[in-house]
C-alpha positions in Angstrom: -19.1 0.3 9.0 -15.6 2.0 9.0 -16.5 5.2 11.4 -13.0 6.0 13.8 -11.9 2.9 13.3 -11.1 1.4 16.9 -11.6 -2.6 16.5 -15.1 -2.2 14.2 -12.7 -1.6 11.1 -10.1 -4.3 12.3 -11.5 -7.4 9.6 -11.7 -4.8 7.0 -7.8 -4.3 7.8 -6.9 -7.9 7.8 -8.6 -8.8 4.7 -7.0 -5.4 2.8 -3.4 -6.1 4.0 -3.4 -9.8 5.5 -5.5 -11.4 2.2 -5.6 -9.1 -0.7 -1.7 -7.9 -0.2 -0.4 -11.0 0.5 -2.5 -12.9 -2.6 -1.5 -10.0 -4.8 2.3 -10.2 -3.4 2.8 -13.5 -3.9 1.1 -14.3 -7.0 2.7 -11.4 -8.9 6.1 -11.9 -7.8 5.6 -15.6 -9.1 4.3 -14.5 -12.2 6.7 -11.5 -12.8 9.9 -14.2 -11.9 8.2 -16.4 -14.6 8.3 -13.8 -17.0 11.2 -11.4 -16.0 13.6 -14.5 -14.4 15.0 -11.4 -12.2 14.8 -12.2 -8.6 14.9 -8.4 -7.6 13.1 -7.0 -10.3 9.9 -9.5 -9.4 10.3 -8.7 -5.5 10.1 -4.8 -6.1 7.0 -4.9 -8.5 5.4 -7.6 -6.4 6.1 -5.6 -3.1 5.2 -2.5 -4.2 1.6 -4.0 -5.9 1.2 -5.8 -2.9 1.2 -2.3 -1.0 -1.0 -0.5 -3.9 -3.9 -2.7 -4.7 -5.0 -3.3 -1.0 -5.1 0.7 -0.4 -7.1 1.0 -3.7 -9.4 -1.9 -2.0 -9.8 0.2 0.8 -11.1 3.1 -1.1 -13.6 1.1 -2.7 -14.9 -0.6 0.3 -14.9 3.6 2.1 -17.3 4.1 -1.4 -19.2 0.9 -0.7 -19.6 2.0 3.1 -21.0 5.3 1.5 -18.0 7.7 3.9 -16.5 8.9 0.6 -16.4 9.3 -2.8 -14.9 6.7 -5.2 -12.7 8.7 -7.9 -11.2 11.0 -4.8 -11.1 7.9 -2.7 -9.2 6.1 -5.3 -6.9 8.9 -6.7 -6.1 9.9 -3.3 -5.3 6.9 -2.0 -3.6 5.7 -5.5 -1.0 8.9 -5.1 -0.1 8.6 -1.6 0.7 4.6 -2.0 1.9 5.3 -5.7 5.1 7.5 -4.2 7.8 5.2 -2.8 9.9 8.5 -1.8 7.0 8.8 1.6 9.2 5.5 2.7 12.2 6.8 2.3 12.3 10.1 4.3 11.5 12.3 1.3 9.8 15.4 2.0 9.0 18.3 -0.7 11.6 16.6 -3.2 15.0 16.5 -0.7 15.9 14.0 1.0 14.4 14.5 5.0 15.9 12.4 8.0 15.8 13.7 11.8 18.5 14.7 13.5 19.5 12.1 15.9 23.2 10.4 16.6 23.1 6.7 16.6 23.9 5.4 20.0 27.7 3.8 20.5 
């Protein structure tokens, strides 16, 4: 089912990040704005869920396809998409950007 990926695994992927992140996304940043009445506060949560839950989707359907284990697939996954500091050029706990000079 998922194998090396190529276009095989490409309805799995739009389901996981197209349907499941962008139900998740949208009806927990309605429900979090209900409840919170922040704007920003409901984006972040809702954003970062909407990045979380379809990754922990995936694992499950790796487990249901029978290429990995569940409890690694899910705590694996889980850490990697848990730690916002991977989308900010963190690396080892400092702060890690290349070394490039923006162009004039």
């Amino acid at each position: 089912m998922f194998g090396n990926g190529g276009i095989t695994t490409m309805g799995v992927n739009i389901l996981n990040m197209g349907a499941v992140g962008g139900f998740v996304g949208f009806y927990s940043f309605k429900g979090l704005k209900a409840a919170t009445r922040s704007v920003p506060v409901s984006a972040f949560i809702a954003a970062w869920l909407a990045c979380l839950i379809p990754a922990l989707c995936a694992s499950v359907e790796l487990w249901l396809a029978g290429t990995f284990p569940l409890e690694a697939g899910l705590v694996a996954m889980g850490i990697y998409h848990c730690d916002h500091r991977r989308h900010r050029g963190y690396r080892y706990g400092r702060r890690h950007l290349p070394d490039y000079e923006c162009p004039a």
